[in-house]
Backbone bond lengths (Angstrom), bond angles and torsions (degrees), N, CA, C in turn:
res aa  C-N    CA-C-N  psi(-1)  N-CA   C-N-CA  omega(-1)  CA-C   N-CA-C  phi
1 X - - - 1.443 - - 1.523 108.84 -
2 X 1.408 112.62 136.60 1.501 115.87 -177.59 1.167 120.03 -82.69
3 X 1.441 146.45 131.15 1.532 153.80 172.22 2.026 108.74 -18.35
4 X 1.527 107.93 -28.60 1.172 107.13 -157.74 1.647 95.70 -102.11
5 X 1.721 140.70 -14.51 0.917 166.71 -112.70 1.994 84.15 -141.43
6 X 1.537 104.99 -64.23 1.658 109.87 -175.35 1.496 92.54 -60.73
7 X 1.071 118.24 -58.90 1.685 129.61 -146.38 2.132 88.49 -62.76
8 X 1.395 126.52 -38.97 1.518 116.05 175.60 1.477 109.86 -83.62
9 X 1.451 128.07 -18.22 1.770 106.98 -179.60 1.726 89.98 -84.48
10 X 1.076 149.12 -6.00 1.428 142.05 -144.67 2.009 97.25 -104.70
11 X 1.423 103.32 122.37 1.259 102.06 160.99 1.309 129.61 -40.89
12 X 1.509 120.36 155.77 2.131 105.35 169.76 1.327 92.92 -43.22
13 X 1.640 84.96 136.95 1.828 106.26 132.95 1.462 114.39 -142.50
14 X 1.477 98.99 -173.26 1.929 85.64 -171.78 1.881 73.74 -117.81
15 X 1.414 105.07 155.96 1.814 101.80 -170.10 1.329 70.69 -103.76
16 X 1.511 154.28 -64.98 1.897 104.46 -173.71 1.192 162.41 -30.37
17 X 1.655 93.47 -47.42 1.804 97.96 138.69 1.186 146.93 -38.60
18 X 1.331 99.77 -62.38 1.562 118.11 165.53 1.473 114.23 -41.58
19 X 1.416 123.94 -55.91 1.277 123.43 161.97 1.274 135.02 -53.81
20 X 1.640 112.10 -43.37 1.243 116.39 173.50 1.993 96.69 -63.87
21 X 0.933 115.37 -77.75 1.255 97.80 168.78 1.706 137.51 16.82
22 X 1.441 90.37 -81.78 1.300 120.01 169.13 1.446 121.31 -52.70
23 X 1.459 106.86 -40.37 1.316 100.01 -172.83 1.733 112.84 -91.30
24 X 1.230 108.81 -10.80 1.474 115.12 165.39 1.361 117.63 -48.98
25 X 1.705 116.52 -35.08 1.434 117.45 177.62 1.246 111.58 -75.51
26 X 1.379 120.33 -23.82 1.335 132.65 168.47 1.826 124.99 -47.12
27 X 1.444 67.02 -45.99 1.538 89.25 172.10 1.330 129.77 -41.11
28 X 1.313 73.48 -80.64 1.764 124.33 -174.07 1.867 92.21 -56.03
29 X 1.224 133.68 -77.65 1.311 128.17 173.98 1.938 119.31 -57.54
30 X 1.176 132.64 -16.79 1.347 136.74 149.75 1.252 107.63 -50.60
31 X 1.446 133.83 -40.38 1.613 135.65 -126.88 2.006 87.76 -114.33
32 X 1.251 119.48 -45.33 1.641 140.53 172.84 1.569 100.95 -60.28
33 X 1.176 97.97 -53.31 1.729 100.67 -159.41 2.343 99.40 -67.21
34 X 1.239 102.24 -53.75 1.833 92.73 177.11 1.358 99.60 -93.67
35 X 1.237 141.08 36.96 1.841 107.73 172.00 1.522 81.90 -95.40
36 X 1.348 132.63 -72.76 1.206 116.34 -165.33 1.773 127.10 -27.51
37 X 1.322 135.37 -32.22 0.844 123.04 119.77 1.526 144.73 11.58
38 X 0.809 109.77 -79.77 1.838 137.98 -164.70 1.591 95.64 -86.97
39 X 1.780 122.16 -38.43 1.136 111.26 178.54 1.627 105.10 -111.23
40 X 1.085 139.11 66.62 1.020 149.90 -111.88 2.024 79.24 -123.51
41 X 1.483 113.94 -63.95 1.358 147.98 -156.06 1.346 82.69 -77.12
42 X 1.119 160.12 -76.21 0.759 148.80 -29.18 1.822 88.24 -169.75
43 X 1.443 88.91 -57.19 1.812 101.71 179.68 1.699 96.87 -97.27
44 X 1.319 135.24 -19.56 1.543 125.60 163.52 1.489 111.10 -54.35
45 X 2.000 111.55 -36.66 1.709 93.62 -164.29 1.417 100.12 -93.76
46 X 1.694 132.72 -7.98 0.835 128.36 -170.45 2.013 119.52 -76.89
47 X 1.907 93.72 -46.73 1.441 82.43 171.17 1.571 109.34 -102.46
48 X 1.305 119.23 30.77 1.523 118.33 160.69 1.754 118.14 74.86
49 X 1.408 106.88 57.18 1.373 110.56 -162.15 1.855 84.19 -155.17
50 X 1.369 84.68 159.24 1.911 114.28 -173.62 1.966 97.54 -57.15
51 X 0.811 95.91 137.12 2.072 82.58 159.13 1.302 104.46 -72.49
52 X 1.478 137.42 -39.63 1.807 108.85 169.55 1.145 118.28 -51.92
53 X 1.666 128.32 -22.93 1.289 116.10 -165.17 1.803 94.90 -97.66
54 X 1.116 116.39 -6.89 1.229 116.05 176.33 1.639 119.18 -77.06
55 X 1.878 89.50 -31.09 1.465 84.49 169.98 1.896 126.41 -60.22
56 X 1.209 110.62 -16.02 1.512 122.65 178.65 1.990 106.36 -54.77
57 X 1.096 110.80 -14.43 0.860 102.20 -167.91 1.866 108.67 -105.62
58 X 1.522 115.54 -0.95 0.836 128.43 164.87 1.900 127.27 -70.89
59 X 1.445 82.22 -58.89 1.500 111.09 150.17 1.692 127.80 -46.81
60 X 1.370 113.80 -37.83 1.203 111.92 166.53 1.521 128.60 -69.57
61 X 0.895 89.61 -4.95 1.895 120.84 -174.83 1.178 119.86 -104.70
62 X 1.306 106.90 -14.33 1.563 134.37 175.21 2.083 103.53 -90.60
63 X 1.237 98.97 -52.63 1.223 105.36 -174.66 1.439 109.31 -83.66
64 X 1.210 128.00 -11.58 1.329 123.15 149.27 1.251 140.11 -75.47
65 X 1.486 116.21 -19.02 1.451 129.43 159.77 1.866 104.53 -63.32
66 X 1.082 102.65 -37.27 1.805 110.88 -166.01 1.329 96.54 -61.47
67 X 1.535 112.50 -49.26 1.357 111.06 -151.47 1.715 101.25 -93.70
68 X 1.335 123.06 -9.83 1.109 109.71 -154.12 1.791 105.49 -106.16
69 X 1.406 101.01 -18.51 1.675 129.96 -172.08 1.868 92.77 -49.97
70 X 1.377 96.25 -85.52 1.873 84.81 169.59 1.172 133.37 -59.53
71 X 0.995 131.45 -46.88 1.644 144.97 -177.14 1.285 106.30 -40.38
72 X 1.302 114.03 -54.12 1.616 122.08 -169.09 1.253 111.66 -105.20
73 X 1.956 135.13 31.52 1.120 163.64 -161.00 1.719 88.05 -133.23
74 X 1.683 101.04 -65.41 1.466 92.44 -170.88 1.408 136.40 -69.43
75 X 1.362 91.63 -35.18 1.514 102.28 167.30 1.409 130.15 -84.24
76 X 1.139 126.14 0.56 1.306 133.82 160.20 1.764 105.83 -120.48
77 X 1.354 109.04 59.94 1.667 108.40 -175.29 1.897 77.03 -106.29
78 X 0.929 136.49 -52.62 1.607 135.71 -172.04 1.219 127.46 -65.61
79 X 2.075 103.30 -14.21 1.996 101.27 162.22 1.424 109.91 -78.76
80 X 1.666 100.66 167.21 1.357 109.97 165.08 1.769 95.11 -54.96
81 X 1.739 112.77 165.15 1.149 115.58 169.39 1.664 105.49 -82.09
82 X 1.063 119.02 -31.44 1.424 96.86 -179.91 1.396 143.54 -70.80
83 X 1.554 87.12 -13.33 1.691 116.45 171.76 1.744 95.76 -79.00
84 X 1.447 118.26 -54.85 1.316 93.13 -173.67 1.375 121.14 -61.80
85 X 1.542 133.08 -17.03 1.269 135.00 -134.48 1.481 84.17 -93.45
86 X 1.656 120.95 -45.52 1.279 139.44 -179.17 1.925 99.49 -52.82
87 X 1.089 97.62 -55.22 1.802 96.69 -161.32 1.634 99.70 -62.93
88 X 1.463 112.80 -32.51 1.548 125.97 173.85 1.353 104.16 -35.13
89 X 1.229 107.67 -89.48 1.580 142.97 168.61 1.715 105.32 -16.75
90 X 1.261 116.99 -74.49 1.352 126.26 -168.88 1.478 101.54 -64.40
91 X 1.455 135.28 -33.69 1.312 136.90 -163.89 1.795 80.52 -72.66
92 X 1.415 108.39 -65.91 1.802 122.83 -162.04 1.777 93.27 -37.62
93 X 1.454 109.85 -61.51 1.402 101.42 -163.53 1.281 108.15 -60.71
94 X 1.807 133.17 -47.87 1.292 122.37 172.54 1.654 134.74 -35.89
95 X 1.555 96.50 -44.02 1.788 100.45 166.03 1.831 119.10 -71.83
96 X 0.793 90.63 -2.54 1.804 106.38 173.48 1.924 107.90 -93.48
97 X 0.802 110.80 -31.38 1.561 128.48 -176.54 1.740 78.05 -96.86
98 X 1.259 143.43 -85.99 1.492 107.52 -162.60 1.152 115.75 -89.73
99 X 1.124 139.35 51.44 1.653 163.21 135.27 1.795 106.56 -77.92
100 X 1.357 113.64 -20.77 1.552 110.43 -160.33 1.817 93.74 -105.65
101 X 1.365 101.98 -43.47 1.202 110.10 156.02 1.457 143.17 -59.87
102 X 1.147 108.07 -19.58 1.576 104.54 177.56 1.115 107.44 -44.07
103 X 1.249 119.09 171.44 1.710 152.47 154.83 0.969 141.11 175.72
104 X 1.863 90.22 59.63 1.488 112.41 154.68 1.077 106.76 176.97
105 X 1.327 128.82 131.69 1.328 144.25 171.28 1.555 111.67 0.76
106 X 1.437 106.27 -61.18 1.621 123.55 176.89 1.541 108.73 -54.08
107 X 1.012 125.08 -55.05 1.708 127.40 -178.49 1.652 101.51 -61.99
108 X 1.305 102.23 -41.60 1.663 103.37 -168.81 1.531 111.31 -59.44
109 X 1.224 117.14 -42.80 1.647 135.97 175.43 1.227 109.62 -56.99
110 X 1.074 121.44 -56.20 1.224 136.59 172.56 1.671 116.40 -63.65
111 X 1.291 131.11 -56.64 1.644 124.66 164.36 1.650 113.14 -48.64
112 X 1.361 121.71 -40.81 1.208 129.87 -161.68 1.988 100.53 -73.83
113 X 1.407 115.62 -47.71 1.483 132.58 171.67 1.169 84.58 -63.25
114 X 1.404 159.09 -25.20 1.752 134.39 -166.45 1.502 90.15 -79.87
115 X 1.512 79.40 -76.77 2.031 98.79 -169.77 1.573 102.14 -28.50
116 X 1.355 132.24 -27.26 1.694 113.06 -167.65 1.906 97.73 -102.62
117 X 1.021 90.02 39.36 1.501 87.53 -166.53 1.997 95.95 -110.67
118 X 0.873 109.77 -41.19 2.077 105.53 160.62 1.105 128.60 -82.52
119 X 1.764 103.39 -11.15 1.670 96.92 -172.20 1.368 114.28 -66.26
120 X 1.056 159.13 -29.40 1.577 167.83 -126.25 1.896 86.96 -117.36
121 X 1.362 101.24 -90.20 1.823 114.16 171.87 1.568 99.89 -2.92
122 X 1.517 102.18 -78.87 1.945 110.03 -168.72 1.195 111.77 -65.97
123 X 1.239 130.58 -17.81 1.479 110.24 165.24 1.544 105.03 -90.81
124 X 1.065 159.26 -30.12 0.941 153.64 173.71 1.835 120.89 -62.88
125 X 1.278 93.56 -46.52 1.843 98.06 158.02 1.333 121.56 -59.05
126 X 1.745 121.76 -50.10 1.326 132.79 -157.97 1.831 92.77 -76.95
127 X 1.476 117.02 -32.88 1.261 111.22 -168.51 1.754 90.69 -69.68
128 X 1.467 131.47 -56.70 1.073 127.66 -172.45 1.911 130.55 -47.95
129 X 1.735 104.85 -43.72 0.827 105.91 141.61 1.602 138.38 -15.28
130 X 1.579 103.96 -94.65 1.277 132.66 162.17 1.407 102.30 -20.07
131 X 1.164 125.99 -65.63 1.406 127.56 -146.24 1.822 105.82 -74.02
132 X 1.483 109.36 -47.99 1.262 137.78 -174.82 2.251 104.18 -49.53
133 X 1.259 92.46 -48.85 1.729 127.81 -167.84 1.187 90.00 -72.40
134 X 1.246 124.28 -29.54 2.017 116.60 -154.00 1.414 99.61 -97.80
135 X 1.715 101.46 -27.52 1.617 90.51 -159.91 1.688 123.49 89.42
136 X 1.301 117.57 130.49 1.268 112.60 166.85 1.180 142.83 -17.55
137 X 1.309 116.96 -60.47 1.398 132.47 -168.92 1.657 97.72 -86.05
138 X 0.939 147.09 -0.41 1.607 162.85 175.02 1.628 126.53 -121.32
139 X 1.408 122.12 -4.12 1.252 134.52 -175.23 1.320 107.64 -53.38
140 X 1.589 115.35 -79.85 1.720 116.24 -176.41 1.664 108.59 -50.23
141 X 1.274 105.60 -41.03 1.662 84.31 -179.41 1.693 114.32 -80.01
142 X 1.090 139.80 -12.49 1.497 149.16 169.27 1.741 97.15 -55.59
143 X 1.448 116.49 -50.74 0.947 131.54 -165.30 1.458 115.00 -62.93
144 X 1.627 107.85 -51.11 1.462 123.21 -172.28 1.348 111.47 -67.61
145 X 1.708 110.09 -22.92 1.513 129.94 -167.48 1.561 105.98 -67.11
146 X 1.329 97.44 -43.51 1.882 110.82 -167.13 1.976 82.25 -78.19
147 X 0.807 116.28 -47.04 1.703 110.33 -133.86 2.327 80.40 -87.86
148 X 1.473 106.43 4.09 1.670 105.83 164.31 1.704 99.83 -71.11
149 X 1.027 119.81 -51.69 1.386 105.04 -177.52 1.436 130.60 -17.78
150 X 1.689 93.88 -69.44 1.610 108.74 169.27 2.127 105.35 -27.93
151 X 1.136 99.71 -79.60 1.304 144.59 -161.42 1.828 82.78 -28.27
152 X 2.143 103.00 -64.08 1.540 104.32 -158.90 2.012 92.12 -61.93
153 X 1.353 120.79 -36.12 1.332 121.43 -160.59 1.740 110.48 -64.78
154 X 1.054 109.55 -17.86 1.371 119.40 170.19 1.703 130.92 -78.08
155 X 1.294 92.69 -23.87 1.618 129.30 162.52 1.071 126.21 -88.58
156 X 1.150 133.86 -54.52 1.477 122.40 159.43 1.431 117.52 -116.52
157 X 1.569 122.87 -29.82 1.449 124.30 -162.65 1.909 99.84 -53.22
158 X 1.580 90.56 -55.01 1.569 86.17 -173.51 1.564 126.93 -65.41
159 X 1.480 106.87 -49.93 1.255 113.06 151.65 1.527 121.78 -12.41
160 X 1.387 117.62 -64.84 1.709 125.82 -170.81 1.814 104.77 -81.51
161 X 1.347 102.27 -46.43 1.261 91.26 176.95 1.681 107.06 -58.22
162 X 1.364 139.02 -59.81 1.306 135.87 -169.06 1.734 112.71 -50.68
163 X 1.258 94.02 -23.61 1.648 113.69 168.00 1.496 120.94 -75.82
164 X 1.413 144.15 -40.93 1.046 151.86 120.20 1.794 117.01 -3.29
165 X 1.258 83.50 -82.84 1.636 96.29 176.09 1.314 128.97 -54.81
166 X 1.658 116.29 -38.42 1.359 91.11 160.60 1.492 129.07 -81.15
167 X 1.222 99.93 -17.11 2.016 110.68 -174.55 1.825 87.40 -61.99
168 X 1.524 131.62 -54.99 1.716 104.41 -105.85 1.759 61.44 -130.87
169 X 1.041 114.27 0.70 1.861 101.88 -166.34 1.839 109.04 107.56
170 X 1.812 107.20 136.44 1.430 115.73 -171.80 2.054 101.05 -41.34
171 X 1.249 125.84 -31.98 1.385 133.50 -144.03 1.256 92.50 -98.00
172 X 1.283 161.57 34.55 1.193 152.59 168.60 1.893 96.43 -142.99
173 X 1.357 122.62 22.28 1.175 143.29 159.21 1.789 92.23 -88.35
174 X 1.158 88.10 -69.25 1.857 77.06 -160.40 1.751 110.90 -84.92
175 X 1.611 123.12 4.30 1.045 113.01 123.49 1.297 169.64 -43.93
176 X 1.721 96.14 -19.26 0.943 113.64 -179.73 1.554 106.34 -96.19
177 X 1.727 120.35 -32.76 1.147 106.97 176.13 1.713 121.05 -94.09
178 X 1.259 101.34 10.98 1.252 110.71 158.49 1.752 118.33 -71.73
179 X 1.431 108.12 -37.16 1.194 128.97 -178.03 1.521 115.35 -59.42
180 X 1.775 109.50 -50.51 1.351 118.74 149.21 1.031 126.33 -45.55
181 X 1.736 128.15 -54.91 1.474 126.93 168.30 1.917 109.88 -14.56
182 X 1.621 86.16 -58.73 1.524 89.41 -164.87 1.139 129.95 -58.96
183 X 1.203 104.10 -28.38 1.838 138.36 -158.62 1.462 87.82 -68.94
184 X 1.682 119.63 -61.48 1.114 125.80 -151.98 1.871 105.71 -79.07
185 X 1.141 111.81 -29.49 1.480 127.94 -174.59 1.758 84.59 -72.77
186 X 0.817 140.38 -78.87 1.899 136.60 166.93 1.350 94.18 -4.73
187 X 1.969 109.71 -85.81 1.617 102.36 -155.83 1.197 115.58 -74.05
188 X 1.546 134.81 -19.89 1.343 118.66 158.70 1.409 111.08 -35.77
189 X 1.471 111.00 -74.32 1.232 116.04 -156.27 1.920 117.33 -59.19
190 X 1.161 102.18 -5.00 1.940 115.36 -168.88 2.087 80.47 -108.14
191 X 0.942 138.59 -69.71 1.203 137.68 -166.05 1.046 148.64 -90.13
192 X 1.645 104.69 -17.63 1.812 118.06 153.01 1.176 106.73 -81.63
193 X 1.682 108.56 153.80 1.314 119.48 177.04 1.729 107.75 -106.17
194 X 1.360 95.81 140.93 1.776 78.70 -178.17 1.690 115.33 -65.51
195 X 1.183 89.32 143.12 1.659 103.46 -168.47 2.003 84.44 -146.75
């Protein structure tokens, strides 16, 4: 089916929304993916481990994007995308909620490998989305629009979250992008059209 074919069975939408939308997950997963980083010290003195060994947990987040990019492409190739984008989202915010929870090295490794487990999937859907919604003559920029998220989350998302975390404690970092999770699971669901 052609982009212009989706864009006439599809109820109104306004494609700014839709994007802004979109790029909230951008956000929201830009903002998860470097705070740990930034609170690096922060979650080493808390569950009592080296900061090199803390870096493992960066890495686990690394190896969950790897593993999760296809996996969760293939197995959700047969939902609507907006259902997957949603199940994305809600899975992302749940590993953020037991990221806040850990307490202990072992849980931490393990939340951090969840959470990287949609990031790859949702940008790859949200770009498709986007692209489909925009229309031809609008694709790369629909595209670049969602994938600003990243871009603003690198600019301030992380920034505030690393700010959070050291004021209030490392765990109100990934509260906060848990908090986004939600935000964004809202405007999907108010501003994508199922497609």
């Amino acid at each position: 089916m052609t982009s212009s074919n989706v864009r006439s069975q599809l109820p109104n939408y306004s494609l700014p929304w839709v994007i802004f939308a979109l790029a909230i997950g951008g956000f929201c997963i830009g903002t998860t993916e470097f705070v740990a980083m930034g609170l690096i010290q922060e979650i080493a003195a808390d569950l009592n481990v080296s900061i090199p060994s803390a870096g493992h947990f960066i890495t686990a987040y690394a190896l969950g994007v790897t593993v999760g990019a296809p996996a969760l492409a293939i197995l959700g190739a047969k939902l609507p995308r907006k259902t997957l984008l949603l199940g994305l989202m809600l899975f992302y915010g749940l590993a953020n909620a037991l990221t806040v929870l850990a307490n202990s090295p072992e849980t931490m490794l393990l939340s951090r490998f969840i959470a990287g487990l949609p990031h790859g999937a949702y940008f790859g859907i949200a770009s498709l989305v986007a692209a489909d919604l925009a229309g031809q003559h609008r694709r790369a920029t629909a595209i670049a629009q969602v994938m600003m998220g990243l871009t603003i989350a690198n600019v301030i998302g992380v920034p505030f979250a690393t700010w959070l975390g050291q004021s209030f404690g490392w765990r109100s970092g990934f509260e906060f992008s848990a908090m986004i999770a939600l935000a964004t699971i809202l405007a999907i669901s108010f501003f994508v059209p199922r497609i």
